[in-house]
N, CA, C and O atoms as a DFTB+ gen file, in Angstrom:
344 C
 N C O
     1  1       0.840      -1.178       0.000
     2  2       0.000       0.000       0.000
     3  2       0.881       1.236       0.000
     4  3       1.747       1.368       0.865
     5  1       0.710       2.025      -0.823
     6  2       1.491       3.371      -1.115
     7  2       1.012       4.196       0.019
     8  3      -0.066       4.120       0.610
     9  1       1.851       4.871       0.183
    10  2       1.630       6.114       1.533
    11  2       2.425       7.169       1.108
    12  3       3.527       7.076       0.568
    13  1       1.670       8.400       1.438
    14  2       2.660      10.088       1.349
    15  2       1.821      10.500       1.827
    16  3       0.745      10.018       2.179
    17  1       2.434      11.881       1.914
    18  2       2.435      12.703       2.736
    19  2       1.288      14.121       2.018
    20  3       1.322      15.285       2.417
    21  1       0.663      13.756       1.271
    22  2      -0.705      14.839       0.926
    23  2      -1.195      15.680       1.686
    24  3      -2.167      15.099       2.171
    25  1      -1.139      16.841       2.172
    26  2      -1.755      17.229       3.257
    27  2      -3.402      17.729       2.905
    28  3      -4.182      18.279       3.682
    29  1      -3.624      17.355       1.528
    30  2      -5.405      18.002       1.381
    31  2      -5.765      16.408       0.622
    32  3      -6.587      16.283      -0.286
    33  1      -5.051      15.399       1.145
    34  2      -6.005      14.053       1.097
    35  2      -7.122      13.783       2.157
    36  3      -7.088      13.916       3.380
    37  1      -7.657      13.558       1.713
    38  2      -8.988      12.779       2.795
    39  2      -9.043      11.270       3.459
    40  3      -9.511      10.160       3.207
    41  1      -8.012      12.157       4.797
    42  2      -8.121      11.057       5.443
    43  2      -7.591       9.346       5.519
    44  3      -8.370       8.405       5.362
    45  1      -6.525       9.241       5.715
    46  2      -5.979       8.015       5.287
    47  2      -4.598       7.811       4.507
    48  3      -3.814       8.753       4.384
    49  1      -4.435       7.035       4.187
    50  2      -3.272       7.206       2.936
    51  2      -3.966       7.568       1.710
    52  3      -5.196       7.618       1.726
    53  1      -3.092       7.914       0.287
    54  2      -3.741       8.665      -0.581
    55  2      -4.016       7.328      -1.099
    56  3      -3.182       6.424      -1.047
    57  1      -5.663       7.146      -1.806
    58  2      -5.868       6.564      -2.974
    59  2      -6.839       7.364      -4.092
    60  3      -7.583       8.344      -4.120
    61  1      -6.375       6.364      -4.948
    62  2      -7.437       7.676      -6.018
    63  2      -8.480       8.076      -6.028
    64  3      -8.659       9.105      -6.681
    65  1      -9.664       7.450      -5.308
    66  2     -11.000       7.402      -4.851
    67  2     -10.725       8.411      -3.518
    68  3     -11.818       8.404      -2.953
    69  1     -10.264       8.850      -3.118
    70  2     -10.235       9.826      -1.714
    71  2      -8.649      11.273      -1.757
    72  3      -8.049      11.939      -0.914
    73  1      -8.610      11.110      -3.198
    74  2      -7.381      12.066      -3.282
    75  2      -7.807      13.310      -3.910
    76  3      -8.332      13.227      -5.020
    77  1      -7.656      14.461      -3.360
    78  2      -8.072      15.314      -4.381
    79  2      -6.974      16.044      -5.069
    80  3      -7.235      17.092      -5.660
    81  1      -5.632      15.514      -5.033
    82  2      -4.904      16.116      -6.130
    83  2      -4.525      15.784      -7.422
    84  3      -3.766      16.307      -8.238
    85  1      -5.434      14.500      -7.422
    86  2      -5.591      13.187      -8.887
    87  2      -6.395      14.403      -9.285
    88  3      -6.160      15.095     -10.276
    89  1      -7.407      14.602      -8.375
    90  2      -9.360      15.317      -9.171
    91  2      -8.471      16.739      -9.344
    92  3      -8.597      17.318     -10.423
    93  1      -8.145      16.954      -8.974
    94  2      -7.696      18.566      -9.582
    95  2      -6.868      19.069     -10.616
    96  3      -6.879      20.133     -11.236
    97  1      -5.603      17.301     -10.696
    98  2      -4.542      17.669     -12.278
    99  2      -5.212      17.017     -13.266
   100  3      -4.713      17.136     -14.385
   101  1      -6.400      16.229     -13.157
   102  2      -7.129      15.788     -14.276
   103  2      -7.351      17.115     -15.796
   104  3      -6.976      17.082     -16.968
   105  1      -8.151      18.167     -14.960
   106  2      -8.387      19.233     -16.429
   107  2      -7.452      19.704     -16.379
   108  3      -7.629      20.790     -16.931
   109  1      -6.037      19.611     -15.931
   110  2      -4.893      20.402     -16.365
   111  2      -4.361      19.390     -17.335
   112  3      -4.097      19.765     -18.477
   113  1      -4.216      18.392     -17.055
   114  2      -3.796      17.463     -18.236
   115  2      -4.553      17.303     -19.082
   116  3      -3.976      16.626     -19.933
   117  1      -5.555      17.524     -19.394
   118  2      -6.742      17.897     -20.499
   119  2      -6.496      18.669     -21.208
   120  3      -6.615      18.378     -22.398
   121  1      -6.055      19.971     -20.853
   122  2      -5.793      21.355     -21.412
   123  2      -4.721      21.154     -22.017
   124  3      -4.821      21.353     -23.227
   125  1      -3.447      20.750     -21.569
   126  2      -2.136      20.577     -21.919
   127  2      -2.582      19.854     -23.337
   128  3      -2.463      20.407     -24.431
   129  1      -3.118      18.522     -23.137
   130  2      -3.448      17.622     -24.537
   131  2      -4.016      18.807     -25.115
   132  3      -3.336      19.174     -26.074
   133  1      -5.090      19.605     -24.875
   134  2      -5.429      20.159     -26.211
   135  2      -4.790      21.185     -26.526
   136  3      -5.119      21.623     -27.629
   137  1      -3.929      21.804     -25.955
   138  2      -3.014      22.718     -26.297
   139  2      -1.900      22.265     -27.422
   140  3      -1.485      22.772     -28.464
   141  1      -1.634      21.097     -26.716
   142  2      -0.267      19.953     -27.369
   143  2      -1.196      20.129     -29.633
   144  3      -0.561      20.273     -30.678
   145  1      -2.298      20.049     -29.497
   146  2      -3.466      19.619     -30.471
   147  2      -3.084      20.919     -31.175
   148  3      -2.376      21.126     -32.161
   149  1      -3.753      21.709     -30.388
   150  2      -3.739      23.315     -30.622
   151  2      -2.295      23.518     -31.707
   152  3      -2.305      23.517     -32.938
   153  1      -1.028      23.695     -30.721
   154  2       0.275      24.068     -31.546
   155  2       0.658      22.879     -33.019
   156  3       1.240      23.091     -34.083
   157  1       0.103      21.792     -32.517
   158  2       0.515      21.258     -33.690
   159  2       0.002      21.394     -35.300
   160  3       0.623      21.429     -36.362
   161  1      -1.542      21.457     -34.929
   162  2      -2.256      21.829     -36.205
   163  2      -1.822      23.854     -36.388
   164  3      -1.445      24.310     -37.467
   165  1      -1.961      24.562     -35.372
   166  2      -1.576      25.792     -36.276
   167  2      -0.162      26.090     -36.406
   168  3       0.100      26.779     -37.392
   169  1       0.986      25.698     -35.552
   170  2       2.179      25.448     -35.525
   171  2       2.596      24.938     -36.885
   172  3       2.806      25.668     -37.853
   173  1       2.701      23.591     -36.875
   174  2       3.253      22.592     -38.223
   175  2       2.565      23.082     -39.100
   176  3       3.141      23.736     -39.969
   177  1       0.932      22.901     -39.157
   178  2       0.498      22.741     -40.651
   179  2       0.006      24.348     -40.726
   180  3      -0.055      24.869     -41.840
   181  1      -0.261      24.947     -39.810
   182  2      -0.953      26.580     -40.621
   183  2       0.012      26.614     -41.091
   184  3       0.151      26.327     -42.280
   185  1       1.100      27.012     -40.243
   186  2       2.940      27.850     -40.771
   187  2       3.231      27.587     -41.983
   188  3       3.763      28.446     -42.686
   189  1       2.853      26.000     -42.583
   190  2       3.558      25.536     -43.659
   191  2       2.812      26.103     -44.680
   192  3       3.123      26.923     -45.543
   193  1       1.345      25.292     -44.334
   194  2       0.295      25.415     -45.888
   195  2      -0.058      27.293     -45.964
   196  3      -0.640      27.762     -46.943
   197  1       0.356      28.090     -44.900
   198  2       0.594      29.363     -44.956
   199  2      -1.134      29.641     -44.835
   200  3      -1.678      30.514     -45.512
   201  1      -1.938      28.702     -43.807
   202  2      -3.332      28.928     -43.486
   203  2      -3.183      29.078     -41.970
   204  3      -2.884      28.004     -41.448
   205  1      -3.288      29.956     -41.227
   206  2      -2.868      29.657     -39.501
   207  2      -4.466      30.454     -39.348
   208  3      -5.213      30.084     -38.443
   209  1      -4.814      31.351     -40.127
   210  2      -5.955      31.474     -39.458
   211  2      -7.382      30.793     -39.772
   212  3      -8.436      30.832     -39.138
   213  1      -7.083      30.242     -40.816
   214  2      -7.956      28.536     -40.891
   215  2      -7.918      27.763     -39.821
   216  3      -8.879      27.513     -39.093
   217  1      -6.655      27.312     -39.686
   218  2      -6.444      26.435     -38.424
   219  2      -7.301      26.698     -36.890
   220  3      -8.062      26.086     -36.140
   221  1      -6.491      28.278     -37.013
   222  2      -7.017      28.650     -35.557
   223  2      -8.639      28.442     -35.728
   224  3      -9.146      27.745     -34.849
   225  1      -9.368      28.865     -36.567
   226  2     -10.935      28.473     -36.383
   227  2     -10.985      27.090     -36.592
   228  3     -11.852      26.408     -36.046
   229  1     -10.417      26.771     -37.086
   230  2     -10.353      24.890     -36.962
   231  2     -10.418      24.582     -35.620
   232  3     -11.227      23.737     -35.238
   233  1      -9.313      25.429     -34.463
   234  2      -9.545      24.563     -33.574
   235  2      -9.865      25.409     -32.402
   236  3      -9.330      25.037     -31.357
   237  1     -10.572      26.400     -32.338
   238  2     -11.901      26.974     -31.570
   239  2     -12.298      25.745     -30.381
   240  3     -12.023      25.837     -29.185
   241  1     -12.824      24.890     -30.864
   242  2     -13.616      23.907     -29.431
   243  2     -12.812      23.379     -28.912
   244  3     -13.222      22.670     -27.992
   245  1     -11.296      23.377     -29.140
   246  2     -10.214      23.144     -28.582
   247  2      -9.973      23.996     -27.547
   248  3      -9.792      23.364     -26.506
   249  1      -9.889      25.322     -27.397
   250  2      -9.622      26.560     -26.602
   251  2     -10.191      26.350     -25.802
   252  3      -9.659      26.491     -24.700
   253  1     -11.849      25.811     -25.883
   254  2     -12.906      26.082     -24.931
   255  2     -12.421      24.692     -23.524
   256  3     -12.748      24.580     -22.343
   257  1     -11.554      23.883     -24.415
   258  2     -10.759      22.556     -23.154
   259  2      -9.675      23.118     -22.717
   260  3      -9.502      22.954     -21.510
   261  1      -8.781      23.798     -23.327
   262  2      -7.374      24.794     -22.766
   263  2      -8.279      25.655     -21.719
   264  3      -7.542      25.868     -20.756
   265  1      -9.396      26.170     -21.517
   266  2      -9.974      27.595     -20.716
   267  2     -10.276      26.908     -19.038
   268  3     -10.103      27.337     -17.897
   269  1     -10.796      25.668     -19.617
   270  2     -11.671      25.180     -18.675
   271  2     -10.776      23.834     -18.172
   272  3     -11.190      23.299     -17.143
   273  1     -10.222      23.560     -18.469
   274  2      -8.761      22.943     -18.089
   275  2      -7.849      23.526     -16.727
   276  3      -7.828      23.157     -15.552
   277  1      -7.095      24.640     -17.485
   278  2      -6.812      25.520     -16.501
   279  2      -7.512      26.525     -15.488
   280  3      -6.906      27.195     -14.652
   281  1      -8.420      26.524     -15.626
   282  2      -9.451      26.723     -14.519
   283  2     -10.357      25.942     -13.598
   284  3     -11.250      26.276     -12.819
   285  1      -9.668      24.456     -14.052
   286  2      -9.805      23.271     -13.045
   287  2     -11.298      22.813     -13.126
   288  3     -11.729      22.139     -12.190
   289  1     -11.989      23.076     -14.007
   290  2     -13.131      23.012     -14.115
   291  2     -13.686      21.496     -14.161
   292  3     -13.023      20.771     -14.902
   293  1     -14.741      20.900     -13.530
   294  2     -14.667      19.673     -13.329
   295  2     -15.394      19.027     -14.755
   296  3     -15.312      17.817     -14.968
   297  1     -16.156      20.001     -15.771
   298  2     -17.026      19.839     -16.982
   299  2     -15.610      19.840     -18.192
   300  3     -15.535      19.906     -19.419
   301  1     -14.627      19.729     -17.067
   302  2     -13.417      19.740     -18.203
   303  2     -13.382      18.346     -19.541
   304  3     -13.384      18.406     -20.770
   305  1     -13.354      17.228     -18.605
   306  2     -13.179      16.003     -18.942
   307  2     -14.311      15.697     -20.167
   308  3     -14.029      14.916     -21.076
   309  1     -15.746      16.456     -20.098
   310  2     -17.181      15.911     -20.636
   311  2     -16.684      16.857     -22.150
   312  3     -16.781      16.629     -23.356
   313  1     -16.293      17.656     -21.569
   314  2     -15.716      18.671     -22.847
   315  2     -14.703      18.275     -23.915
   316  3     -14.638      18.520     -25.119
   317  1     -13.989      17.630     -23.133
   318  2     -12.780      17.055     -23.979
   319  2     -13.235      15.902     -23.959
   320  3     -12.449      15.616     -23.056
   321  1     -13.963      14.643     -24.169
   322  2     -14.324      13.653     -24.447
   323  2     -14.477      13.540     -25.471
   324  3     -13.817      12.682     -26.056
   325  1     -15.533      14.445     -26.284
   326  2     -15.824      14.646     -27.890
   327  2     -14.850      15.113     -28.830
   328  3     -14.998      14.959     -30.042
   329  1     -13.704      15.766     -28.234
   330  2     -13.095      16.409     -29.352
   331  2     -11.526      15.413     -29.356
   332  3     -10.651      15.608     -30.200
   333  1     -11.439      14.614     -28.520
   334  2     -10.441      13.697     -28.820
   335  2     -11.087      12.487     -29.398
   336  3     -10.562      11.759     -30.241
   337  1     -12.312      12.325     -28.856
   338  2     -12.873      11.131     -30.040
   339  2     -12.790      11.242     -31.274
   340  3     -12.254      10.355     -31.939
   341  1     -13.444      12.659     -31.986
   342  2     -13.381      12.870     -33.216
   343  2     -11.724      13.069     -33.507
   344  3     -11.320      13.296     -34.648
């Protein structure tokens, strides 16, 4: 059984069901992926095919997972569900 030292775990040793610093880097690692999404399509391919502001409206519902990501938002995950499926 793993043990540390968490001081805003609930109670016990940390597991993922009673940790809240799993529940809180979840939409940050959300955001990051769609950011990672973000630079690559207007980064690589706007820069090249010399379309970046195509891209950027290309990837609009992307931003809206970078916003709400870093604002820890818990509707982060429901948000980014659809746009990594597609």
């Amino acid at each position: 059984m793993e043990t540390n030292d968490h001081s805003i775990c609930k109670g016990g040793p940390c597991a993922r069901e009673n940790c809240e610093i799993t529940d809180a880097t979840e939409p940050v690692w959300i955001a990051v992926c769609c950011l990672m999404i973000i630079l690559a399509l207007v980064g690589g391919v706007g820069f090249v095919s010399g379309l970046v502001l195509h891209h950027l409206v290309q990837t609009l519902p992307l931003w809206v997972g970078v916003v709400l990501g870093f604002r820890r938002s818990p509707a982060t995950g429901w948000i980014g569900l659809p746009l990594f499926l597609f």
